[in-house]
N, CA, C and O atoms as a GROMACS GRO file, in nm:
protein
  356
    1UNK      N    1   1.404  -6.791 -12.320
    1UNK     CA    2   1.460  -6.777 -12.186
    1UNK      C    3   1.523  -6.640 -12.168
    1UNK      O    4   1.523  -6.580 -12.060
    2UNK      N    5   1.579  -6.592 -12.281
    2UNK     CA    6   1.665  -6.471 -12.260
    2UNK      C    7   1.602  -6.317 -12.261
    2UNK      O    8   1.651  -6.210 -12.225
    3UNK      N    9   1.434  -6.363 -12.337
    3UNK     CA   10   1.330  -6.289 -12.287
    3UNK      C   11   1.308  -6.266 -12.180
    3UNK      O   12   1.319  -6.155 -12.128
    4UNK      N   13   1.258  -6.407 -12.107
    4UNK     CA   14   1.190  -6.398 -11.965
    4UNK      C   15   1.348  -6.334 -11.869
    4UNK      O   16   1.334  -6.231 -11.802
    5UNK      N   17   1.418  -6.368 -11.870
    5UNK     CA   18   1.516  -6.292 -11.785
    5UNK      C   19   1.499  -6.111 -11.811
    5UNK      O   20   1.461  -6.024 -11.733
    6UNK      N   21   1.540  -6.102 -11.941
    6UNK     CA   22   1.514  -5.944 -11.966
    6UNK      C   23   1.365  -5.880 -11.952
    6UNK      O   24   1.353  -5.758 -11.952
    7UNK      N   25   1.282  -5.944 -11.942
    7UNK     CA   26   1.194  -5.920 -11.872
    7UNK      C   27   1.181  -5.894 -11.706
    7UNK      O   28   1.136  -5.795 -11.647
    8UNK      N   29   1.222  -5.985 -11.666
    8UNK     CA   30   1.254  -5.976 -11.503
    8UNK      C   31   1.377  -5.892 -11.481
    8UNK      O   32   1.376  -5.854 -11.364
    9UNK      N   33   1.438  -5.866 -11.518
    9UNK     CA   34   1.533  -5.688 -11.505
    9UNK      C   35   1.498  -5.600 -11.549
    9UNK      O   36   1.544  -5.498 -11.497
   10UNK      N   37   1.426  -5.583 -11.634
   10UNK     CA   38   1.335  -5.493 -11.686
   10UNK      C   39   1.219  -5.404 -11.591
   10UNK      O   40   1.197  -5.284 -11.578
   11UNK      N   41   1.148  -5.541 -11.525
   11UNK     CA   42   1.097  -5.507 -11.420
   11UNK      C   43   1.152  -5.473 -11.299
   11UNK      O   44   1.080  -5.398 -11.232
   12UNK      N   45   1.275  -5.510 -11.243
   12UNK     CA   46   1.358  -5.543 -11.123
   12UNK      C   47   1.391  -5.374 -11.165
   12UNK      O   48   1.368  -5.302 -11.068
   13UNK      N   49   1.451  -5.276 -11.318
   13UNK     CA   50   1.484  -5.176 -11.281
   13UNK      C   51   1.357  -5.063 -11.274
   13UNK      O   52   1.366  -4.943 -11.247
   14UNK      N   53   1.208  -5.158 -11.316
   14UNK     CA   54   1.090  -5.038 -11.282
   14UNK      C   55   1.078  -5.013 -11.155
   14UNK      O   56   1.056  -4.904 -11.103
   15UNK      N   57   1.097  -5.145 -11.090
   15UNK     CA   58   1.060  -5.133 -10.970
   15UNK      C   59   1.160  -5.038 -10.873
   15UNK      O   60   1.107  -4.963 -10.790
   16UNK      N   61   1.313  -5.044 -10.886
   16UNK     CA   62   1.375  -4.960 -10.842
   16UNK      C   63   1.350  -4.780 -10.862
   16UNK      O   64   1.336  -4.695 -10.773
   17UNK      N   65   1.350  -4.767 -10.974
   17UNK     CA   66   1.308  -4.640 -11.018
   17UNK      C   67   1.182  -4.598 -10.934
   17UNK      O   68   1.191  -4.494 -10.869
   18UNK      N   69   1.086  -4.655 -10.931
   18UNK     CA   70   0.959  -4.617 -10.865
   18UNK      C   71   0.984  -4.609 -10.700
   18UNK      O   72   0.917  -4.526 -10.639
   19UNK      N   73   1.075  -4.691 -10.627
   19UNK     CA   74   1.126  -4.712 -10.503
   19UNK      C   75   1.216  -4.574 -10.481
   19UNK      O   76   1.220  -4.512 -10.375
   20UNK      N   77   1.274  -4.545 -10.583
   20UNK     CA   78   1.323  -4.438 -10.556
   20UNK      C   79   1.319  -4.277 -10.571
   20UNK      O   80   1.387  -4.184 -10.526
   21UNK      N   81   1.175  -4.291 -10.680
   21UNK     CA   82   1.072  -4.161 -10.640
   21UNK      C   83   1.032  -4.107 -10.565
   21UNK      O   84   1.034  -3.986 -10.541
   22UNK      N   85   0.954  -4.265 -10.472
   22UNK     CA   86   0.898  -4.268 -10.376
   22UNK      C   87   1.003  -4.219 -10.246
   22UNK      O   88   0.948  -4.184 -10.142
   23UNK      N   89   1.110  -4.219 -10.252
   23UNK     CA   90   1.225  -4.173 -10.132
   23UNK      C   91   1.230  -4.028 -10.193
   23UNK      O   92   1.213  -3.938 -10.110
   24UNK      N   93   1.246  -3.999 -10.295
   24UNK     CA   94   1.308  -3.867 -10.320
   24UNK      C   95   1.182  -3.776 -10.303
   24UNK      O   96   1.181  -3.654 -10.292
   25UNK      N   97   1.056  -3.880 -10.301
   25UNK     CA   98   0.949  -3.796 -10.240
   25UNK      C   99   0.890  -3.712 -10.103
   25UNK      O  100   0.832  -3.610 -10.066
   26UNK      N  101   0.962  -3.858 -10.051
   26UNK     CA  102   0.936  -3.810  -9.916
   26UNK      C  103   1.040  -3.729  -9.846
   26UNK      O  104   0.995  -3.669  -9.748
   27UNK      N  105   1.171  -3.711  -9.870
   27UNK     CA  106   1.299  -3.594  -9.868
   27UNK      C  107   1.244  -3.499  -9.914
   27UNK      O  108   1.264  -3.410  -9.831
   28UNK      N  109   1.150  -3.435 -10.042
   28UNK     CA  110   1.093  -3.307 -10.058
   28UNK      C  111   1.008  -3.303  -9.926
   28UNK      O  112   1.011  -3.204  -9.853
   29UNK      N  113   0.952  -3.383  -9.904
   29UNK     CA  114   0.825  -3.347  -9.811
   29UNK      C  115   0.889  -3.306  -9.706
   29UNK      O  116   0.849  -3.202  -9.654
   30UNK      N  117   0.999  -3.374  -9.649
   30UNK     CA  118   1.036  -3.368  -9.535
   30UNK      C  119   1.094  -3.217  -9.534
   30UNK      O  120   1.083  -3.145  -9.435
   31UNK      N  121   1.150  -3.179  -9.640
   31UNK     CA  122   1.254  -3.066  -9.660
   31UNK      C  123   1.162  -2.965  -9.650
   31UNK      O  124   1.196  -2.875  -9.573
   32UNK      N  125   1.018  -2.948  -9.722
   32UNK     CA  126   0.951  -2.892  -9.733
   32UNK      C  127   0.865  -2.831  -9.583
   32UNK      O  128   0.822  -2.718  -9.558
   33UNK      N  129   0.863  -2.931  -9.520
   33UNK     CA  130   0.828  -2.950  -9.349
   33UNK      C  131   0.950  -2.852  -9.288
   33UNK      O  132   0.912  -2.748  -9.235
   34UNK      N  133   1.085  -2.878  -9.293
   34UNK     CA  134   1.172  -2.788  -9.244
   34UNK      C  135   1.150  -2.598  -9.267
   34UNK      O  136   1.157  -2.494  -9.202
   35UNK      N  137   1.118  -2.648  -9.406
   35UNK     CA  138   1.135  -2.517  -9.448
   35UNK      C  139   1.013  -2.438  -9.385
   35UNK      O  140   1.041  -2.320  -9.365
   36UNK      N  141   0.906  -2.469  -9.354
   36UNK     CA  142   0.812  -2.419  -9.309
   36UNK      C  143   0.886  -2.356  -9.168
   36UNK      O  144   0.913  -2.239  -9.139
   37UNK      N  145   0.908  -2.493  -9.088
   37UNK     CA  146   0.953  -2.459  -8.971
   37UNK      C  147   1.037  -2.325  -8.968
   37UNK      O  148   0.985  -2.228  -8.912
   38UNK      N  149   1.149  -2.312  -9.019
   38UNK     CA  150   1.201  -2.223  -8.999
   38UNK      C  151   1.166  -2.099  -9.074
   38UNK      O  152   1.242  -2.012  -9.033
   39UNK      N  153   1.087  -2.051  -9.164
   39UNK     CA  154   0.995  -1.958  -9.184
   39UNK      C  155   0.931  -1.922  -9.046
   39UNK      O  156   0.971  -1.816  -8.997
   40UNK      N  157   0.838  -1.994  -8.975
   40UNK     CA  158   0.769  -2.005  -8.870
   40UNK      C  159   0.885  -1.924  -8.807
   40UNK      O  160   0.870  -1.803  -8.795
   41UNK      N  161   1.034  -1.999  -8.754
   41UNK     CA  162   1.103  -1.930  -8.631
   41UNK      C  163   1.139  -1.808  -8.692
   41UNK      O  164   1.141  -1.709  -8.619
   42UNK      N  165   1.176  -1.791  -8.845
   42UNK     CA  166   1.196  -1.643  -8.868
   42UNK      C  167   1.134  -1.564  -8.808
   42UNK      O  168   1.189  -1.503  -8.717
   43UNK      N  169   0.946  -1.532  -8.854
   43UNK     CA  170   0.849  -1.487  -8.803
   43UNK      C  171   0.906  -1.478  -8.679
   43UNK      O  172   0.940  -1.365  -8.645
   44UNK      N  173   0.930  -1.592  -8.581
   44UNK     CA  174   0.902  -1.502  -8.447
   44UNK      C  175   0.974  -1.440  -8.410
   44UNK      O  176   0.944  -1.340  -8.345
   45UNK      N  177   1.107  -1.475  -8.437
   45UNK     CA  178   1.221  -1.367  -8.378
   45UNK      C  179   1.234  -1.255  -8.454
   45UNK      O  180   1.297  -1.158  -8.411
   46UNK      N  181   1.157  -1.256  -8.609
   46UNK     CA  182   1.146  -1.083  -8.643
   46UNK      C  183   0.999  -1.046  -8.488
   46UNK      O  184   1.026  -0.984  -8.385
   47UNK      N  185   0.926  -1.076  -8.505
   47UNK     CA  186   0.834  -1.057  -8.384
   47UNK      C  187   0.931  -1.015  -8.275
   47UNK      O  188   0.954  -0.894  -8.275
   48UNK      N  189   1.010  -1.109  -8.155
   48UNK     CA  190   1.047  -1.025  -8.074
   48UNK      C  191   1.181  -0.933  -8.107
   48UNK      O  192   1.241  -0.864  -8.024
   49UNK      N  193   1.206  -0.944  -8.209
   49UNK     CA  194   1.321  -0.842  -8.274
   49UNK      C  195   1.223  -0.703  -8.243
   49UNK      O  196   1.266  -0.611  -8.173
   50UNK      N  197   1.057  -0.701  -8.318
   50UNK     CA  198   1.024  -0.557  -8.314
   50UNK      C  199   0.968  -0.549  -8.161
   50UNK      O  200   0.948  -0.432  -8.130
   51UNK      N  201   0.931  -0.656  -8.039
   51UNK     CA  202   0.893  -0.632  -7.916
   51UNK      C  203   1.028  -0.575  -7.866
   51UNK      O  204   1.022  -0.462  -7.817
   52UNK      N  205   1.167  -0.643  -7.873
   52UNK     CA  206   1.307  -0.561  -7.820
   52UNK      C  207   1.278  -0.424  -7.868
   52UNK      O  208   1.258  -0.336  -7.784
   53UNK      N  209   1.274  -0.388  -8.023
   53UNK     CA  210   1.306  -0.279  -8.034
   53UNK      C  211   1.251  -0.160  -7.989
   53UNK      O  212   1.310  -0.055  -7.965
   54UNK      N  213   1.048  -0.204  -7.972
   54UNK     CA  214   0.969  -0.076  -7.914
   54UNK      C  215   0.998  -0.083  -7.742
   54UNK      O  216   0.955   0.010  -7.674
   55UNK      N  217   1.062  -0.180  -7.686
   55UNK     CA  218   1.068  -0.188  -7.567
   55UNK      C  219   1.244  -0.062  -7.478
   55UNK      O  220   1.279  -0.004  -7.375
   56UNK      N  221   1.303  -0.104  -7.666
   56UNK     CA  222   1.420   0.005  -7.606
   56UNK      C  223   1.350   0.095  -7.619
   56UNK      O  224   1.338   0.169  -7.521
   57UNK      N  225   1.260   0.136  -7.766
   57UNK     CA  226   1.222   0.295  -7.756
   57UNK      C  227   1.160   0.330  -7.643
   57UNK      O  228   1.201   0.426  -7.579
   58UNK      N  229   1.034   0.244  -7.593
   58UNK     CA  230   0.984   0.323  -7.466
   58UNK      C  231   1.106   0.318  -7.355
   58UNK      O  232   1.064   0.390  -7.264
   59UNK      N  233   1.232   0.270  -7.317
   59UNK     CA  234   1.302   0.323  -7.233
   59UNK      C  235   1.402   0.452  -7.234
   59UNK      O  236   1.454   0.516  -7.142
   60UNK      N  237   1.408   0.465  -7.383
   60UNK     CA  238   1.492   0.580  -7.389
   60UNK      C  239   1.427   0.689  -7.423
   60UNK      O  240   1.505   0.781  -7.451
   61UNK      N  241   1.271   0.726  -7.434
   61UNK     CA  242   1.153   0.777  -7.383
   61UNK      C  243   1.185   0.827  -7.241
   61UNK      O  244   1.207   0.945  -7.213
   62UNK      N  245   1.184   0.680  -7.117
   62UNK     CA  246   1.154   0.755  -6.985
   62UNK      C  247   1.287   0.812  -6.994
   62UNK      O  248   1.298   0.933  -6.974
   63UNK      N  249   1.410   0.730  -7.028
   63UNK     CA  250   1.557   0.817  -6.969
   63UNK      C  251   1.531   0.974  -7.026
   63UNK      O  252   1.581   1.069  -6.965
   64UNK      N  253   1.475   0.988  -7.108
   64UNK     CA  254   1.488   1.123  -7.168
   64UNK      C  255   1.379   1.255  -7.089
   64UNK      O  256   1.385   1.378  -7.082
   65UNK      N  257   1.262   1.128  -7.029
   65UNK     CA  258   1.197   1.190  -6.954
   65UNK      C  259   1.243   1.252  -6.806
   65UNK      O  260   1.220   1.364  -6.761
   66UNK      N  261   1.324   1.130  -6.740
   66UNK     CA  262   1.402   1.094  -6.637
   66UNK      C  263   1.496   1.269  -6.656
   66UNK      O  264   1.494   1.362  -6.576
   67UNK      N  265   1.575   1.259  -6.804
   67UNK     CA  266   1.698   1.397  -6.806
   67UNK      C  267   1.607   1.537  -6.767
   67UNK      O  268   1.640   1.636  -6.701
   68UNK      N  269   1.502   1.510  -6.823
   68UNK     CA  270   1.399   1.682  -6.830
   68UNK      C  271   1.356   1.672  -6.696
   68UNK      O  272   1.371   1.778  -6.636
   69UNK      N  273   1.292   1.548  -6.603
   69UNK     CA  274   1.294   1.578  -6.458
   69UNK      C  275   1.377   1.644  -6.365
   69UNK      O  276   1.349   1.710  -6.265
   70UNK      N  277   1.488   1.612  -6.418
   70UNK     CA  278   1.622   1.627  -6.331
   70UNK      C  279   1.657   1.746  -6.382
   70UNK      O  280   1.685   1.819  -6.288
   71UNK      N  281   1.670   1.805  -6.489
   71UNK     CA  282   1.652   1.973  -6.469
   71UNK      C  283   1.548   2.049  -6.444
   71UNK      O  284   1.548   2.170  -6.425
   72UNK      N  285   1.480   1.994  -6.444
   72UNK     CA  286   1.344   2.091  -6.397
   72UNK      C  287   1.387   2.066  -6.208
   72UNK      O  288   1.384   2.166  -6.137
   73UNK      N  289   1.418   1.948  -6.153
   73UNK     CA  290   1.415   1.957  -6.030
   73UNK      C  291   1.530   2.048  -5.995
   73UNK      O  292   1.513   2.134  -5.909
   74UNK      N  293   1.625   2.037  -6.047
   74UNK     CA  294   1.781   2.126  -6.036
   74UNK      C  295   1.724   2.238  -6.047
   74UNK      O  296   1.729   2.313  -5.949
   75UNK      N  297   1.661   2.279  -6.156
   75UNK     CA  298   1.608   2.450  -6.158
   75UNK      C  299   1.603   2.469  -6.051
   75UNK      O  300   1.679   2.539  -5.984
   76UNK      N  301   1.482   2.390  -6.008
   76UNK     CA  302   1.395   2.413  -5.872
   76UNK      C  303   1.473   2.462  -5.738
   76UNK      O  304   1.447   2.558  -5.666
   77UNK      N  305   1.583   2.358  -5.729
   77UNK     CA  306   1.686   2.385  -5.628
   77UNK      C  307   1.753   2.491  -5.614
   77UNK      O  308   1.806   2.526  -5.509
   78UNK      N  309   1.758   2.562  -5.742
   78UNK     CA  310   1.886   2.665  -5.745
   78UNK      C  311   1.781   2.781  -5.710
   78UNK      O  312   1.808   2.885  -5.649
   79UNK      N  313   1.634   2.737  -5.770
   79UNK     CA  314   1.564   2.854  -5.724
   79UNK      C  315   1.543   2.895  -5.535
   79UNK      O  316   1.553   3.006  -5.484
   80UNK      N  317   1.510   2.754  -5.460
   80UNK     CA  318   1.476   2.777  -5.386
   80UNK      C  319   1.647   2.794  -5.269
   80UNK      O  320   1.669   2.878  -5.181
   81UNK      N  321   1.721   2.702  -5.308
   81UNK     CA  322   1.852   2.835  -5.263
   81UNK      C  323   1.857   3.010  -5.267
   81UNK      O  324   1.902   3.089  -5.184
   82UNK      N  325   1.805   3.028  -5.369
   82UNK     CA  326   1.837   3.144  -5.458
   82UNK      C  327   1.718   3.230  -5.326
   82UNK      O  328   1.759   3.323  -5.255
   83UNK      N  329   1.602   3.185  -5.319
   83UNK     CA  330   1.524   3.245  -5.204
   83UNK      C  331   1.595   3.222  -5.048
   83UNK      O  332   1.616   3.316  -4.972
   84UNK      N  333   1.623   3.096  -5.022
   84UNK     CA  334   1.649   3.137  -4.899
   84UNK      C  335   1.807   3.171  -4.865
   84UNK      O  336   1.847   3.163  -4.748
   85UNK      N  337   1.878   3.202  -4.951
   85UNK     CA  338   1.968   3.343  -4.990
   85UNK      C  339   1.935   3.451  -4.943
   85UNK      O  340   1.955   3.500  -4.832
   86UNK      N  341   1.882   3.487  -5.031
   86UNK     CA  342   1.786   3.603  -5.012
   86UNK      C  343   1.702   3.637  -4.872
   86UNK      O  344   1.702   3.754  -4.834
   87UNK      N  345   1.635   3.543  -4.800
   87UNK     CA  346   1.554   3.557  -4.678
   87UNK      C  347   1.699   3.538  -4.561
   87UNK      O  348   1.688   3.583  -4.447
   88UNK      N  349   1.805   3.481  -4.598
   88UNK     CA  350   1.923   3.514  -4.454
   88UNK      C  351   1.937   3.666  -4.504
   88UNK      O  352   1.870   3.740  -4.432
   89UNK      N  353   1.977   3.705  -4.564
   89UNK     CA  354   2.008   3.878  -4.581
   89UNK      C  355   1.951   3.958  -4.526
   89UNK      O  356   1.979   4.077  -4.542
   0.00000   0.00000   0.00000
């Protein structure tokens, strides 16, 4: 009798052990699923991290283009003062 009992706990703790592989299995999997995910969102926000960043460079491109307009047009002004100066005299 004291067989068949230790037998049936014997089994009662295989069966737990295996029940609880099977959980600690599916927590890797699951964890493993996360981890992807957020790899994935890394990727994209390094992605629009480098769309922000070429999007400042091309603006501080035009502003810089924008500064060289605006003296070239100022030249312009002082030149064409500078003539009709010259044509009241």
């Amino acid at each position: 009798m004291k067989k068949i009992i230790m037998l049936v706990m014997l089994s009662a703790l295989s069966l737990s052990i295996f029940a609880q592989q099977a959980d600690y299995d599916k927590q890797i999997k699951d964890q493993e699923v996360k981890i992807t995910q957020i790899e994935k969102d890394i990727a994209d926000i390094e992605a629009k991290i480098k769309v922000s960043k070429d999007k400042i460079k091309e603006t501080e491109d035009k502003i810089e283009k924008l500064k060289t307009d605006k003296k070239e047009i100022e030249s312009n002004i002082k030149k064409l003062e500078d003539e009709l100066s010259s044509l009241k005299k």
